[in-house]
C-alpha positions as CSV (number, residue, x, y, z in Angstrom):
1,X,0.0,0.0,0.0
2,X,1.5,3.3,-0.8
3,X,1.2,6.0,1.3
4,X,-1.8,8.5,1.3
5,X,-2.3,12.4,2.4
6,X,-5.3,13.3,4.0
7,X,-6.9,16.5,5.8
8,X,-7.4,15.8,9.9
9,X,-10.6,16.4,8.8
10,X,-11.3,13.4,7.5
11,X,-10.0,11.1,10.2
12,X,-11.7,12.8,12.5
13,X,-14.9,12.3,10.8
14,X,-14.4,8.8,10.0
15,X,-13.1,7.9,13.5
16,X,-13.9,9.9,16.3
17,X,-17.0,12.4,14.5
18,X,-17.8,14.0,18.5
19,X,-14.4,15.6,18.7
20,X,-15.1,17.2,15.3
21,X,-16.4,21.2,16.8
22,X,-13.7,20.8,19.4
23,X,-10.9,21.2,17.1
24,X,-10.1,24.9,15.7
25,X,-10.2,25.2,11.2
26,X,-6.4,25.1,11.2
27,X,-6.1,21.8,12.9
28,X,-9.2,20.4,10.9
29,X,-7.2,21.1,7.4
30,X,-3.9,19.7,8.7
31,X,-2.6,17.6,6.0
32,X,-1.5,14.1,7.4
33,X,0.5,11.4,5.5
34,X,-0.8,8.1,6.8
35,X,1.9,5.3,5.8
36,X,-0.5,2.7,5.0
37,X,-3.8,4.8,4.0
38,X,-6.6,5.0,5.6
39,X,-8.1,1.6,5.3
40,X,-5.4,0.4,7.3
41,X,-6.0,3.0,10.6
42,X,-7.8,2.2,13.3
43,X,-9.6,4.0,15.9
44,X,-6.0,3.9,18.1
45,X,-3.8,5.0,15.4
46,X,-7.1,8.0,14.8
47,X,-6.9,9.3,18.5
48,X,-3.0,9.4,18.5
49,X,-2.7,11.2,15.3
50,X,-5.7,13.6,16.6
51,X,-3.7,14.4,20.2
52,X,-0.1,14.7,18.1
53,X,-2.0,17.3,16.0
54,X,-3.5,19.0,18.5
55,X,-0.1,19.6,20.6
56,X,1.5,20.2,17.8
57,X,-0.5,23.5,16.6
58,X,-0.6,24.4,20.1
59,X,3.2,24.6,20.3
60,X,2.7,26.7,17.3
61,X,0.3,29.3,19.1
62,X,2.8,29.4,22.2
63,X,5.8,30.5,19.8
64,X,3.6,33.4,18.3
């Protein structure tokens, strides 16, 4: 399987859909590289890709 880019968006949706108005526009259209696509992600994988993005655009907001 090759590897495919999606929006958080979409994971989010497909995963866990209740988070979805928690999370700001800018984390929503983060672009994520999944290694094996999305048929191969699970739940587990969704939530840890979901927190990673989350701290990660909040580091962002602390440099500004």
């Amino acid at each position: 399987m090759e590897p495919e880019a999606v929006k958080l968006a979409r994971i989010v949706k497909s995963f866990t859909p209740d988070l979805y108005p928690f999370l700001t526009e800018n984390e929503l259209e983060s672009l994520i590289v999944l290694r094996d696509g999305m048929d191969k992600l699970d739940t587990e994988g969704a939530l840890e890709i979901i927190q990673h993005s989350i701290a990660e655009h909040q580091k962002d907001a602390l440099l500004h």
